[in-house]
N, C-alpha and C positions, 0 to 999 in steps of 0.2 A: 069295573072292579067287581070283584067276588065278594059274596060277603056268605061267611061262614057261621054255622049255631055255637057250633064248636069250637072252643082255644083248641089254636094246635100251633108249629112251630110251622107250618107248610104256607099257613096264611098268609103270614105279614111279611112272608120272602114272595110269596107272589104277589103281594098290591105291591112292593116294591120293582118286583120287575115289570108289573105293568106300568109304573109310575113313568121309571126309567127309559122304557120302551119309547111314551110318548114325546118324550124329549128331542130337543135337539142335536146332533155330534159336539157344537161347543159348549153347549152347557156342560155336557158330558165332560170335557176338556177342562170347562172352568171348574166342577165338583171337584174332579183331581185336585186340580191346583189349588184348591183350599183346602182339603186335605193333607198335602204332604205339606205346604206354608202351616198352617196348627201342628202337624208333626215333628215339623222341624224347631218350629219355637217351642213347644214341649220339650222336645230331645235337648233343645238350649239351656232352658229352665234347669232342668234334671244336671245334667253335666254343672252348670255353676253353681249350684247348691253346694256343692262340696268343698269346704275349708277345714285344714286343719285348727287344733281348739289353740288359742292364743296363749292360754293357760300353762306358766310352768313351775314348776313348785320349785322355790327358793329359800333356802336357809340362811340365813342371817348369824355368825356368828359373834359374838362380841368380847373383846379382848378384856381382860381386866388389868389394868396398869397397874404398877407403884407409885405412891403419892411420892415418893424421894426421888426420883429419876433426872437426869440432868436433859440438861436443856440440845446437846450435842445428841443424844440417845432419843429424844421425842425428835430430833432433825432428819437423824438418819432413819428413823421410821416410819414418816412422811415421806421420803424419796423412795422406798418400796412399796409404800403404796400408792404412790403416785403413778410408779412405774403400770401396776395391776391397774390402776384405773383408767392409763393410757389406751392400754392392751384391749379391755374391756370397750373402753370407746372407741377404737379402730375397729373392733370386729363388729359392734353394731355400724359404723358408717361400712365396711363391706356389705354387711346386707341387705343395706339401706341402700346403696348403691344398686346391689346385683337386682332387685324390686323393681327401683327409676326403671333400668336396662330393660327390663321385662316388661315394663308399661311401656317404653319408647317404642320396641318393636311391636308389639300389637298397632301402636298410635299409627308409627309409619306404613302398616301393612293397610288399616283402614284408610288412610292416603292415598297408596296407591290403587286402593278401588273405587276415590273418588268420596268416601264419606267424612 
């Protein structure tokens, strides 16, 4: 190996190619393949990192009743909103559903490569 007075950038690509030189072809083979295996779990890391924010801003409105109101009028205003709260829990079990879905296929595709 060389050894230089001087910093320069010319150096330490040359003890690198002498390094390299002395090697063997599979080493060479195996550098690779630790290489692009870290690259590939980096590139992994990176791509999963990204979630959208769970966060969603909800207003809350609250009704003010009549203390006089009959009992037939507070019935019939529990069956509307019963109905919205139906509504409301069907559309969360859809995308509670469409999720499962989304995990099963990945599960199954990991299957069939055997993991």
């Amino acid at each position: 190996m060389r050894r230089n007075r001087h910093v320069s950038s010319v150096g330490p690509l040359q003890d690198l190619r002498d390094v390299l030189r002395i090697r063997h072809r599979y080493q060479l083979w195996f550098l690779l393949a630790a290489f692009v295996t870290t690259g590939l779990i980096l590139t992994g890391f990176y791509l999963d990192s990204y979630f959208e924010r769970a966060y969603k801003r909800e207003i809350i409105y609250v009704q003010n009743w009549r203390a006089d109101r009959t009992l037939d009028e507070i019935i019939a205003q529990q069956k509307i909103d019963e109905e919205k709260r139906q509504k409301r829990e069907a559309e969360r079990k859809a995308k509670s559903e469409k999720k499962r879905l989304e995990y099963k296929k990945i599960d199954d595709q990991l299957k069939a490569m055997g993991l």
